[in-house]
C-alpha positions as CSV (number, residue, x, y, z in Angstrom):
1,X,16.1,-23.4,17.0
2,X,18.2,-20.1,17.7
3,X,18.0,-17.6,15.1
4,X,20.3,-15.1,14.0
5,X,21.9,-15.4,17.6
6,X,18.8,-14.2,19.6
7,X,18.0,-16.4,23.0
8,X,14.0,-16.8,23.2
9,X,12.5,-14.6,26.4
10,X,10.5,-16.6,28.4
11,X,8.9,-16.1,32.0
12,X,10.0,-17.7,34.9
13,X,6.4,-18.9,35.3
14,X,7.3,-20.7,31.9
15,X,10.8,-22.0,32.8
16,X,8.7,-23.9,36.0
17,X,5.8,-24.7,34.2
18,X,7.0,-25.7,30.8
19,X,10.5,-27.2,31.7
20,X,10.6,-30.2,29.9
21,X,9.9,-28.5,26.7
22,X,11.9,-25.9,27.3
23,X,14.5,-29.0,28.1
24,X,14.0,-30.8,25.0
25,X,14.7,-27.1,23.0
26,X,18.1,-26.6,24.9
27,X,18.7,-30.2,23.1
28,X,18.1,-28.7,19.5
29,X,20.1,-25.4,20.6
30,X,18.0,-23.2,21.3
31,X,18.6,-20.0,24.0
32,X,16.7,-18.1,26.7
33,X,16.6,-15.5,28.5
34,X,14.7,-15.6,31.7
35,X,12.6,-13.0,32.9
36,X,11.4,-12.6,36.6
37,X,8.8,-9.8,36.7
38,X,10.0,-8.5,33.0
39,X,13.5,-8.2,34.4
40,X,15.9,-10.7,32.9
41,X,17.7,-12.3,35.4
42,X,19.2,-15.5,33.6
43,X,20.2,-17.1,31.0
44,X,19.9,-21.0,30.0
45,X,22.1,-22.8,27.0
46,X,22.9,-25.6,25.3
47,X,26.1,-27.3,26.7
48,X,28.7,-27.9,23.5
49,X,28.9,-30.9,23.4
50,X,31.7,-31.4,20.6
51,X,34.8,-31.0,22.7
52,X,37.1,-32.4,20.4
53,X,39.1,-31.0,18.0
54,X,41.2,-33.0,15.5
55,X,45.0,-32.8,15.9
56,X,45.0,-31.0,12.3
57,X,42.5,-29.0,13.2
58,X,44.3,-27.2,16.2
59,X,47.2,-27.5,14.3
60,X,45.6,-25.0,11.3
61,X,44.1,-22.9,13.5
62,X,47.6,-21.9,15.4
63,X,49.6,-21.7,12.0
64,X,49.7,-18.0,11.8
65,X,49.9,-17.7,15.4
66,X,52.5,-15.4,16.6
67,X,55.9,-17.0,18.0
68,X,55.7,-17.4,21.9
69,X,58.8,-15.9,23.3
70,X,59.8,-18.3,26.1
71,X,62.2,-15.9,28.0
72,X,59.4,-13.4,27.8
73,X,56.6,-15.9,29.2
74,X,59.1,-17.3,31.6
75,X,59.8,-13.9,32.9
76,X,55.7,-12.6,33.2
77,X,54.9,-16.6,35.3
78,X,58.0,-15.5,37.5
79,X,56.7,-12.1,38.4
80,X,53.1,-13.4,39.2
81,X,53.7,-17.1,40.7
82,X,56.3,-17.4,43.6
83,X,58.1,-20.6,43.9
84,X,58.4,-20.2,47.6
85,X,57.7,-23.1,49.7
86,X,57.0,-21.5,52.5
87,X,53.2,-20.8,53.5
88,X,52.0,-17.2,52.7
89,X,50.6,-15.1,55.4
């Protein structure tokens, strides 16, 4: 399991040799780092899987939020999206 937010080293030699292990510890959370020749050159995580978040929950965490201004935000899309139709070349 990852502790204290430190991914687990481990050689590329390891990643090919051990990878259903190393598989089955992505499925408890666990990180690495993979090294090729002591260099790291990747890195290999768990996918979150909890994708939703309750209505309330969302709904807490924007609260204190700061007010959008719509003008504003309408003003910053039209200055970096055209509504042109025509192709651009």
């Amino acid at each position: 399991m990852l502790l204290w937010g430190v991914a687990r080293e481990i050689t590329q030699r390891e990643l090919r040799n051990d990878s259903g292990e190393i598989m089955r510890q992505l499925d408890t959370g666990e990180s690495f780092i993979v090294t090729r020749n002591g260099v790291p050159v990747g890195e290999l995580s768990p996918l979150r899987r909890h994708r939703f978040v309750r209505s309330d929950t969302a709904v807490a965490l924007f609260r204190h939020a700061p007010a959008v201004d719509l003008g504003k935000l309408r003003d910053d899309l039209d200055r970096v999206a055209s509504q042109e139709t025509s192709p651009r070349g």
